[in-house]
FILOKE-320876 format. One line per field, with one value per residue (C-alpha): residue number from 1; x, y, z; residue in three letters. Coordinates in Angstrom, 2 decimals, m for minus. Layout:
BEGIN
nufi c(NUM, ...)
c1 c(X, ...)
c2 c(Y, ...)
c3 c(Z, ...)
dose c(ALA, ...)
END
This chain:
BEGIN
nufi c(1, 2, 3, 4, 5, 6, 7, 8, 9, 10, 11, 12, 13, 14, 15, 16, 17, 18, 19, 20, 21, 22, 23, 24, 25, 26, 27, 28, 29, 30, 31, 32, 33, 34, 35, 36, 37, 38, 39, 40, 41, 42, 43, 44, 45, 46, 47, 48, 49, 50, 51, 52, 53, 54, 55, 56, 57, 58, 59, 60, 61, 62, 63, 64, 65, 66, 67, 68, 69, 70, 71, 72, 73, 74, 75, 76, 77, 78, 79, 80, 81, 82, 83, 84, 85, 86, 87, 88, 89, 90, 91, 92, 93, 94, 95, 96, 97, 98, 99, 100, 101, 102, 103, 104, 105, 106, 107, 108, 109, 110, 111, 112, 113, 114, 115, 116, 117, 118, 119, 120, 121, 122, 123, 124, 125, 126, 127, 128, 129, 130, 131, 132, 133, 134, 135, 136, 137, 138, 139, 140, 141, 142, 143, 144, 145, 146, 147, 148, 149, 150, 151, 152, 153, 154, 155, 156, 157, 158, 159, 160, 161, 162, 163, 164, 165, 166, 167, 168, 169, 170, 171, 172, 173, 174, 175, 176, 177, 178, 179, 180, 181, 182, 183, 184, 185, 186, 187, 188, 189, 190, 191, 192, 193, 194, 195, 196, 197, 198, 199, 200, 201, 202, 203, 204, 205, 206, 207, 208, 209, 210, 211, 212, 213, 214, 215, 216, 217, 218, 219, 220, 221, 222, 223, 224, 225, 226, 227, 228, 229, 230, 231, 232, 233, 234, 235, 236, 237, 238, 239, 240, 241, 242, 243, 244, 245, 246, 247, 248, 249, 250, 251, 252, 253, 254, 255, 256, 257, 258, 259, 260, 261, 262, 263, 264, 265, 266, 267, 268, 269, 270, 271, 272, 273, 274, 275, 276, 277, 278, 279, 280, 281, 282, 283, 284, 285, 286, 287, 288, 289, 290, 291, 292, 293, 294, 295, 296, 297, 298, 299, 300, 301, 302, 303, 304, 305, 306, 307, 308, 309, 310, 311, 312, 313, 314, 315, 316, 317, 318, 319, 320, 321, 322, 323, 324, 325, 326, 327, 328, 329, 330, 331, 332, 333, 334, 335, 336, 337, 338, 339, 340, 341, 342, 343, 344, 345, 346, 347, 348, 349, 350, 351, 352, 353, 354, 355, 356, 357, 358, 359, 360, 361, 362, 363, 364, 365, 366, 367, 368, 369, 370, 371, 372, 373, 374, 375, 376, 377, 378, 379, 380, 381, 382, 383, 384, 385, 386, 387, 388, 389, 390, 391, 392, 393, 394, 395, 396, 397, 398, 399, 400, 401, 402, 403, 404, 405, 406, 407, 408, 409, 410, 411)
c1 c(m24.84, m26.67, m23.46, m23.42, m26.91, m26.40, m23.34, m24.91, m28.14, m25.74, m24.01, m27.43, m28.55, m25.49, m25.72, m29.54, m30.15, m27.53, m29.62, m32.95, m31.64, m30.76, m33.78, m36.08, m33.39, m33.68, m36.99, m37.70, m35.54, m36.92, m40.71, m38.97, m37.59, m40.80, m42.86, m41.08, m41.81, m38.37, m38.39, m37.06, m38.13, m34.97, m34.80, m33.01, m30.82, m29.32, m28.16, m27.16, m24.15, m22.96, m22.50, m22.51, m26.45, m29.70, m30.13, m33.63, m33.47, m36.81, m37.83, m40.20, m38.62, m39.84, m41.36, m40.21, m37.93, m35.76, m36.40, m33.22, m30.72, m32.20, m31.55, m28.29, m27.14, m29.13, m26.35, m23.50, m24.39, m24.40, m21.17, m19.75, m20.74, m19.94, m16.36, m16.59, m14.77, m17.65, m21.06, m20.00, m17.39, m20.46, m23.02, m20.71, m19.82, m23.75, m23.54, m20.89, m20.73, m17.43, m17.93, m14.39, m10.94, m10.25, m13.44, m16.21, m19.40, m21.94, m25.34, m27.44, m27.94, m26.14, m25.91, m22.67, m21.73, m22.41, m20.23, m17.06, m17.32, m17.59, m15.13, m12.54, m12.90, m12.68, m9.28, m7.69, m7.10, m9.17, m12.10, m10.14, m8.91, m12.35, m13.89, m10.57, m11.14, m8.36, m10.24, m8.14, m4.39, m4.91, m6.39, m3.54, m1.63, m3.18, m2.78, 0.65, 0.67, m1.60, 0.63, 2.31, 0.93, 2.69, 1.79, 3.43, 6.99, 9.13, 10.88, 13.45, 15.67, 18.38, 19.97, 21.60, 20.85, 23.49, 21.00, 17.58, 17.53, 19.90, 18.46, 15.07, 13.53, 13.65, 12.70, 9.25, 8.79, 9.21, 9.15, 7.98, 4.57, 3.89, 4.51, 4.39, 2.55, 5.15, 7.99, 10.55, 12.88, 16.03, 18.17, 20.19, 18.16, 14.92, 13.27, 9.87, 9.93, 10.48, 8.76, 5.64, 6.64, 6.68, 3.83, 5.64, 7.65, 11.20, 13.00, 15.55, 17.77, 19.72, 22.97, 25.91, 25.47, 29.20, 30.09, 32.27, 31.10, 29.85, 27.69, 26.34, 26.05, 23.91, 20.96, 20.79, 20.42, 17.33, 15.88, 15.83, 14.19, 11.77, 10.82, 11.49, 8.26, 5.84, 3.82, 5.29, 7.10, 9.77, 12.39, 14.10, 16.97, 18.04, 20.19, 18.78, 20.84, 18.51, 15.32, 13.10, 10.83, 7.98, 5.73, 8.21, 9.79, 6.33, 6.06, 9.73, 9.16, 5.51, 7.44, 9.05, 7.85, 8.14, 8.17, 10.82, 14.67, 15.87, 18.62, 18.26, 20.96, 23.88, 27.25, 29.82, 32.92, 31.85, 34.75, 33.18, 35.38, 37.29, 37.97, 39.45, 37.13, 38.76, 42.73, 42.32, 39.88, 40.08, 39.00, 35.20, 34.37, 30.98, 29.30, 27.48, 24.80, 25.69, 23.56, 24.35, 21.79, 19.09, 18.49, 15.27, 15.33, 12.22, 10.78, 11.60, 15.62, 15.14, 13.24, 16.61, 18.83, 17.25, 19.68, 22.54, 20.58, 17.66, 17.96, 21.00, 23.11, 23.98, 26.37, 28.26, 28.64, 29.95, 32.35, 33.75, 33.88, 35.36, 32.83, 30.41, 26.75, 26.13, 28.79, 27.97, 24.68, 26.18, 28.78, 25.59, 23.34, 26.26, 27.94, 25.41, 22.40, 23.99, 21.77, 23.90, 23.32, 21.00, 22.53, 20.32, 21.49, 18.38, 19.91, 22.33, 23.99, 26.81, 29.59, 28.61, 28.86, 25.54, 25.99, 25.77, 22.71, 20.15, 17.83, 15.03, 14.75, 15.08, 11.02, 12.35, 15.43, 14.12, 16.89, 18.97, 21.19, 23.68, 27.16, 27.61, 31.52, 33.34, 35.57, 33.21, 29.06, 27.71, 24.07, 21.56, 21.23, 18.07, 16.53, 15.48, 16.03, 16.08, 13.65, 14.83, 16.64, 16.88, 20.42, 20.12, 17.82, 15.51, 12.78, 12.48, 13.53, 9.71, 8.02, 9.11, 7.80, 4.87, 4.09, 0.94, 2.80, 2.33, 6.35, 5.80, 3.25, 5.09, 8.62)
c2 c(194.43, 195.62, 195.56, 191.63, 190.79, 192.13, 190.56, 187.18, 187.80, 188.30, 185.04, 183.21, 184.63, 183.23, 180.14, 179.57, 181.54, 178.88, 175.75, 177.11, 177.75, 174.28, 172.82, 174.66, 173.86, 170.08, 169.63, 171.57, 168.91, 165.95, 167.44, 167.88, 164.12, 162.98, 164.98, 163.64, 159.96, 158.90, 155.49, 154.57, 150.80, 150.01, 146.49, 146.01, 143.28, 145.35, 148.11, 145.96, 145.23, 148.92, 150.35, 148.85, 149.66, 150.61, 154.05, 155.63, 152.78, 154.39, 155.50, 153.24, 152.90, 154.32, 157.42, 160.66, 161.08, 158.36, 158.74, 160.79, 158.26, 155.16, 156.42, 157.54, 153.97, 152.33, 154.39, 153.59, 150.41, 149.89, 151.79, 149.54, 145.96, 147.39, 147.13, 143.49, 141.02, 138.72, 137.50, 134.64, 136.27, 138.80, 136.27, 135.06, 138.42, 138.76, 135.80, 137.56, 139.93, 141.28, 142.00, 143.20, 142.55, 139.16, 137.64, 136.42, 135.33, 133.97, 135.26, 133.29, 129.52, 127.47, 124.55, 122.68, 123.44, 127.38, 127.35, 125.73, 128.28, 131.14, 129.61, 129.11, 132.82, 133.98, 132.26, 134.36, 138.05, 138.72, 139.17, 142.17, 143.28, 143.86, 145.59, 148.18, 151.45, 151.50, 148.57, 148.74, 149.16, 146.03, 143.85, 144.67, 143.65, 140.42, 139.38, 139.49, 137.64, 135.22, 131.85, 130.61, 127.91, 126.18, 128.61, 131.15, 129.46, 129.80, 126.11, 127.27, 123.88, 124.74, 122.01, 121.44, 119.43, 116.70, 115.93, 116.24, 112.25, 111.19, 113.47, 115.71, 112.19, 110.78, 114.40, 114.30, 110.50, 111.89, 115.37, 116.95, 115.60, 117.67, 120.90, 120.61, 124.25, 125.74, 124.01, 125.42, 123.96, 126.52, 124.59, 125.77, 124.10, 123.81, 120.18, 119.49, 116.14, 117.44, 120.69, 118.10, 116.25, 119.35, 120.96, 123.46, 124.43, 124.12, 127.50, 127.75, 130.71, 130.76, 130.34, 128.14, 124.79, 124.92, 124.39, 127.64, 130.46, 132.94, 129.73, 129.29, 133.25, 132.96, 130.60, 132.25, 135.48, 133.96, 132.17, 135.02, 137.68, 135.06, 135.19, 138.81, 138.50, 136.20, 137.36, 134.82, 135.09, 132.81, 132.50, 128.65, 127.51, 123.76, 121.79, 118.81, 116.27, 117.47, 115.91, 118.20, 117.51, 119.80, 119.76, 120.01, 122.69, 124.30, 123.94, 125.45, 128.61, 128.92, 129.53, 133.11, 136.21, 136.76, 140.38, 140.32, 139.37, 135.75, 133.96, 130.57, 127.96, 125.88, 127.19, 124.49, 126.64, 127.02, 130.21, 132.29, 133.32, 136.52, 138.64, 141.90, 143.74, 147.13, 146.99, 150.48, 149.15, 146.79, 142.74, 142.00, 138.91, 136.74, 133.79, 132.03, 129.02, 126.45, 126.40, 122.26, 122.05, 124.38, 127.84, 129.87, 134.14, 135.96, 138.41, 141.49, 140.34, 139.56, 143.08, 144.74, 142.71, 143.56, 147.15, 143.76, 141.03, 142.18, 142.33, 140.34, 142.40, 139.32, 138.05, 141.46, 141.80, 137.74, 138.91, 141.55, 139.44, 136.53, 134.21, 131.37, 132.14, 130.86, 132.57, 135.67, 135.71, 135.86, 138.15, 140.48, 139.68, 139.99, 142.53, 144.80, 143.77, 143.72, 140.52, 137.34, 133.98, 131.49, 128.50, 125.71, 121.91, 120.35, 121.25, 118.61, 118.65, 115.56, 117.77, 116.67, 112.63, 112.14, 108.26, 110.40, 111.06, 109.40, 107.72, 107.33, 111.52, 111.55, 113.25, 116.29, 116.79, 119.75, 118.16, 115.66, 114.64, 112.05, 111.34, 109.01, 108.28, 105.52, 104.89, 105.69, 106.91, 109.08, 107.86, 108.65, 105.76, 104.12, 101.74, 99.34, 97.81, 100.41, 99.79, 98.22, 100.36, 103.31, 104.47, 107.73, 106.32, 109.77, 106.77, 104.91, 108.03, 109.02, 105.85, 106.45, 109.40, 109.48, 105.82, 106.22, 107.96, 106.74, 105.59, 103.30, 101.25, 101.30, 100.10)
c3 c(107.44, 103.88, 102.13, 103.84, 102.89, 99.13, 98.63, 99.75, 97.49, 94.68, 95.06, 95.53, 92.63, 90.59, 91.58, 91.41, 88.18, 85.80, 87.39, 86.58, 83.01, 82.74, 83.98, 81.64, 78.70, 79.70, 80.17, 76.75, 75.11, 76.63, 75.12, 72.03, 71.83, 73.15, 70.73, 67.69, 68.59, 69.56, 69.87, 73.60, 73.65, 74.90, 76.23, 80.64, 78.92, 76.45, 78.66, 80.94, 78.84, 78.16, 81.92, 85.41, 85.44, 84.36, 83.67, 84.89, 87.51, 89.87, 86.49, 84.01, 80.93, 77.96, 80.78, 79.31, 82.53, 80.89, 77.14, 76.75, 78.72, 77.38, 73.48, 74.48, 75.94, 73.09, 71.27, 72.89, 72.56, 69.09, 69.01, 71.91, 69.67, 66.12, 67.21, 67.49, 64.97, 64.39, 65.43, 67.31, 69.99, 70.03, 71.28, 73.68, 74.78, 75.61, 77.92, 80.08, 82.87, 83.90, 87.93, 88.58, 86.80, 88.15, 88.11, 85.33, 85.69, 83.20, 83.99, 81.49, 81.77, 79.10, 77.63, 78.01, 74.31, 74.58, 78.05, 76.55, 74.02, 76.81, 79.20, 76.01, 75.40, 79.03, 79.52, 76.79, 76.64, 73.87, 75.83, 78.09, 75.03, 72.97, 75.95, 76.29, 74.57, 71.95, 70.46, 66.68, 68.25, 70.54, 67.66, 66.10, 68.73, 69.62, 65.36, 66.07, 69.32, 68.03, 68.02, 65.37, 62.73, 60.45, 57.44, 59.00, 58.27, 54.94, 54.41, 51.76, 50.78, 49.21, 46.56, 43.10, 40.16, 41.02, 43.72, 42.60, 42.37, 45.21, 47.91, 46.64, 46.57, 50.31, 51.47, 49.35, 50.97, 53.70, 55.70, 52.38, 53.02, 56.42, 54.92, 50.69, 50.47, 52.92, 51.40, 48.42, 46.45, 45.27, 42.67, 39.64, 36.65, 35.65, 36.40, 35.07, 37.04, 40.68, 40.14, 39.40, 42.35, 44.66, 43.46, 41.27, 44.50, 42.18, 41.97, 39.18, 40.94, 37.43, 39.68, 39.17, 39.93, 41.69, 45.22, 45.43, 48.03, 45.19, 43.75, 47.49, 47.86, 44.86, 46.15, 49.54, 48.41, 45.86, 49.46, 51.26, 48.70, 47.70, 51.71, 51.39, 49.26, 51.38, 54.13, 56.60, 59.88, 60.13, 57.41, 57.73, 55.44, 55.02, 53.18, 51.12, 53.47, 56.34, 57.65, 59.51, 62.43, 61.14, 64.10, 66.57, 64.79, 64.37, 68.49, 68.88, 67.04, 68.13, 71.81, 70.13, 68.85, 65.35, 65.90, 67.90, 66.40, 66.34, 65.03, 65.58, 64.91, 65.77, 65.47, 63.57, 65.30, 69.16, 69.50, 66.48, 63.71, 63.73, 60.30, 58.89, 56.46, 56.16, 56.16, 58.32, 61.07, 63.45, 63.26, 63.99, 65.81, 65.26, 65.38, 62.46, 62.56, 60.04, 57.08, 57.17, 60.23, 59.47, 60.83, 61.18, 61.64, 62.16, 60.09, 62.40, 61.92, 58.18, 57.61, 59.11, 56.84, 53.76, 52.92, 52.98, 51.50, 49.23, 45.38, 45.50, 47.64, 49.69, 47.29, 46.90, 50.69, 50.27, 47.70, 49.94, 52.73, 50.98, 52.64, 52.27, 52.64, 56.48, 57.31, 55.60, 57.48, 60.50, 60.01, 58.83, 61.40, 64.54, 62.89, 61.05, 62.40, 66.12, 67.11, 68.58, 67.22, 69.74, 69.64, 69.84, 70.20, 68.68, 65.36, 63.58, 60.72, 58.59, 60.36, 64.33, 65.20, 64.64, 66.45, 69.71, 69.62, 72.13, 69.92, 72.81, 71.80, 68.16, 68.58, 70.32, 67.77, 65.20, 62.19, 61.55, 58.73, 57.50, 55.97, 53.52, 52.62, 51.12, 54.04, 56.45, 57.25, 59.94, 60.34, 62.91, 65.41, 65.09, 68.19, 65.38, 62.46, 59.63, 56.70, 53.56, 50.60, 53.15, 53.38, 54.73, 57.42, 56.86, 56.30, 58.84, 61.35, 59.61, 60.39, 63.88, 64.50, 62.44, 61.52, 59.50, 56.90, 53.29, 52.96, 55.71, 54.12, 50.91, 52.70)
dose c(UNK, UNK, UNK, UNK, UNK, UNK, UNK, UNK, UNK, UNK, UNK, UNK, UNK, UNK, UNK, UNK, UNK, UNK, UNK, UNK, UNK, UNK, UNK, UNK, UNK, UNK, UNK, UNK, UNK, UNK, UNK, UNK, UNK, UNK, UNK, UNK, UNK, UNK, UNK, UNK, UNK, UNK, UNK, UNK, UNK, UNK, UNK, UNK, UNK, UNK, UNK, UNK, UNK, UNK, UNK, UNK, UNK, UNK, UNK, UNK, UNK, UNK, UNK, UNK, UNK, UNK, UNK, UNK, UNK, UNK, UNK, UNK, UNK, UNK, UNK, UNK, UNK, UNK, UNK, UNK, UNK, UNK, UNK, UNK, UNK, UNK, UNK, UNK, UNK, UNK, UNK, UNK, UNK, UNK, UNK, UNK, UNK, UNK, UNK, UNK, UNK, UNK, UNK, UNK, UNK, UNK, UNK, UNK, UNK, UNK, UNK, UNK, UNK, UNK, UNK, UNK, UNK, UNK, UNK, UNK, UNK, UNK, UNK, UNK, UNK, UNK, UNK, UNK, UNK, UNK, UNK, UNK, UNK, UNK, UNK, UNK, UNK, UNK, UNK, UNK, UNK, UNK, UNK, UNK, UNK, UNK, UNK, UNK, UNK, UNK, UNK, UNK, UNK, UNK, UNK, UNK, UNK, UNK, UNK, UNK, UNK, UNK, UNK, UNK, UNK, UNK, UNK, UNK, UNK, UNK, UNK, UNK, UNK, UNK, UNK, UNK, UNK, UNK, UNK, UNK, UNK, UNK, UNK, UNK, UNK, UNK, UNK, UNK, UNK, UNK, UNK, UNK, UNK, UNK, UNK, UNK, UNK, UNK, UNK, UNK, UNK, UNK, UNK, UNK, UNK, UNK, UNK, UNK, UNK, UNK, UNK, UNK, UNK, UNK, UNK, UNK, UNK, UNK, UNK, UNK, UNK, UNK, UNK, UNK, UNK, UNK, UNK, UNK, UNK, UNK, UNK, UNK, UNK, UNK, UNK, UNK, UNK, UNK, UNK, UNK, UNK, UNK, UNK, UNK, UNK, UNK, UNK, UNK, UNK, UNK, UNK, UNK, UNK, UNK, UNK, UNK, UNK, UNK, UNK, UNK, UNK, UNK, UNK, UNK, UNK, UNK, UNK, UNK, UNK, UNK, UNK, UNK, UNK, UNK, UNK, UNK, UNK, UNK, UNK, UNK, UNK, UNK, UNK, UNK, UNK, UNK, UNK, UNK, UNK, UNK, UNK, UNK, UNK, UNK, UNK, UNK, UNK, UNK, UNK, UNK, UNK, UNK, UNK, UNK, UNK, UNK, UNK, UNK, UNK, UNK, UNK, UNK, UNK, UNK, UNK, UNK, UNK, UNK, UNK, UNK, UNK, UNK, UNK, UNK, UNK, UNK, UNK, UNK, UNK, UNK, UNK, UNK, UNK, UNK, UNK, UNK, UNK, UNK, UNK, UNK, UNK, UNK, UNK, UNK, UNK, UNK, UNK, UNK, UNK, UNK, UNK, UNK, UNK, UNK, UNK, UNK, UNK, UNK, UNK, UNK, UNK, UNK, UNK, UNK, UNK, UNK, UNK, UNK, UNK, UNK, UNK, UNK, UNK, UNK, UNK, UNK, UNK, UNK, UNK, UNK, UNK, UNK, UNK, UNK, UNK, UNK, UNK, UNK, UNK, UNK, UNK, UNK, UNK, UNK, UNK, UNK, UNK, UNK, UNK, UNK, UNK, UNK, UNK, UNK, UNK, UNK, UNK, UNK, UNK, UNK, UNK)
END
């Protein structure tokens, strides 16, 4: 029974001695705050925000039972808003009280101004995202989900001097004007009157002016490392015979993630083409986009192409191919790259019958182009009468779709 009670006395004293200990120790530092004239005029409102209460709630603040806690939430606090992009999203963020994950409530009366702003913010994530703890990694995350704009796309036009007059000149009437900072110019010549015209966007690529597929090989590969050397997302090559729907290619490609790989196009041979590079391996199979409609790639796909296309080394994997340039980006982006071609109709190019079209949609089309022959023209069909001195009909497809443009009241 003594051996009992000792062994119980022991415990007690285990237990009990470690609490005492920390009760002196805590009350010692709460004199020692206290006696230093720590400031602990820590507002309800403010604390509110850091926890799901008050600290010291049967307490008075500012009492030196609650000096210690009110200083430390005061703390966290500051820590909790310095992470914060800006002043703004913080005042809203003061108006807001997160009562469980699916529901918001604003506890401070508004005016109707100040709760459009709050409301605005609460149906994004950004609001989740701020209060998370890995604050940096999920800003980062929600730059790159942020949607895309239109300064976020490379328009790369590719053309020669033959055409600067014949076809550069309906394109700055008309599409030009909804994108002339996004918008370059990749010729073969220098031209002081349509690099004035553009804005200075004229590239002289020093390449042949030819038609041949080292001559195309050339232009692309100057397109792509002058994107190569942007900070946008979405790399888009046209021809000069193509008119581009800049908002509603804007809309398209704000529907994907640039971070993700895309090759966007429409394929001029529906079976893919089939070719032998090495004489001791076997025939590769792929499907290309045709550079006469337009294609866009994102900037994940394009970052992956660079070892084939960067610095020129597009036109020696064209030369070894034996190639043009469309083609040769799809045989590197199928075949090397290992991403397949999304075909998309609302492309067009002069090689389609473009008189099939339905011209009650041209709005939702993302290109169009024409044909102009001697024996014969493949022209868009237009629902009325096309302007005067407009034979590609690229003006008064404009005037239809955005008929406030300049080149309307001029026609």
């Amino acid at each position: 029974m003594r051996i009992l009670f000792r062994k119980s006395t022991q415990v007690v004293i285990m237990i009990a001695f470690p609490m005492l200990l920390w009760t002196i120790l805590y009350q010692t530092l709460l004199q020692s705050l206290i006696a230093k004239g720590i400031s602990v005029q820590t507002q309800p409102t403010e604390l509110k925000q850091v926890g799901p209460g008050i600290p010291c709630e049967n307490g008075k603040l500012g009492s030196p039972e609650c000096a210690f806690y009110s200083s430390f939430h005061h703390f966290k606090l500051q820590q909790t808003q310095s992470k914060f992009p800006s002043e703004e999203t913080n005042s809203i963020l003061d108006d807001v009280n997160i009562k469980d994950k699916t529901e918001m409530t604003v506890v401070a009366e508004q005016t109707p101004e100040r709760s459009k702003q709050i409301e605005s913010l609460l149906r994004t994530d950004l609001y989740k995202m701020l209060k998370s703890k890995d604050t940096y990694s999920n800003r980062r995350k929600y730059e790159q989900q942020k949607a895309t704009e239109l300064d976020n796309i490379f328009f790369s036009v590719k053309t020669t001097n033959t055409f600067h007059q014949s076809r550069l000149q309906v394109i700055i009437d008309t599409w030009f004007t909804l994108a002339p900072k996004q918008t370059f110019f990749f010729s073969d010549v220098d031209d002081p009157v349509f690099n004035s015209k553009t804005g200075g966007h004229m590239v002289n690529t020093k390449c042949s002016s030819g038609h041949g597929r080292l001559d195309l090989c050339c232009k692309m590969s100057a397109e792509f490392d002058a994107f190569l050397a942007s900070d946008k997302r979405w790399f888009c090559h046209f021809d000069d015979d193509n008119y581009v729907n800049v908002p509603q290619l804007v809309a398209f490609l704000r529907r994907r993630d640039w971070t993700e790989d895309h090759y966007l196009g429409k394929p001029s041979v529906s079976s893919g083409i089939e070719i032998k590079v090495e004489k001791d391996k076997r025939p590769v199979s792929f499907h290309f986009a045709t550079g006469g409609a337009g294609f866009c790639v994102s900037r994940s796909l394009v970052n992956k192409m660079a070892p084939y296309i960067g610095g020129g080394r597009l036109v020696d994997v064209c030369d070894t191919i034996r190639l043009p340039d469309d083609v040769t980006i799809g045989y590197i982006i199928e075949v090397k790259c290992k991403v397949n071609l999304t075909s998309i109709s609302e492309f067009h190019s002069h090689l389609e019958p473009l008189r099939r079209l339905d011209p009650s949609k041209l709005h939702e089309q993302l290109t169009l182009s024409y044909g102009i022959n001697p024996d014969r023209t493949n022209l868009v069909p237009i629902p009325q009468a096309p302007l005067p001195d407009d034979p590609t009909m690229f003006k008064t497809i404009h005037c239809l779709l955005f008929p406030g443009s300049q080149v309307c009241s001029r026609s």
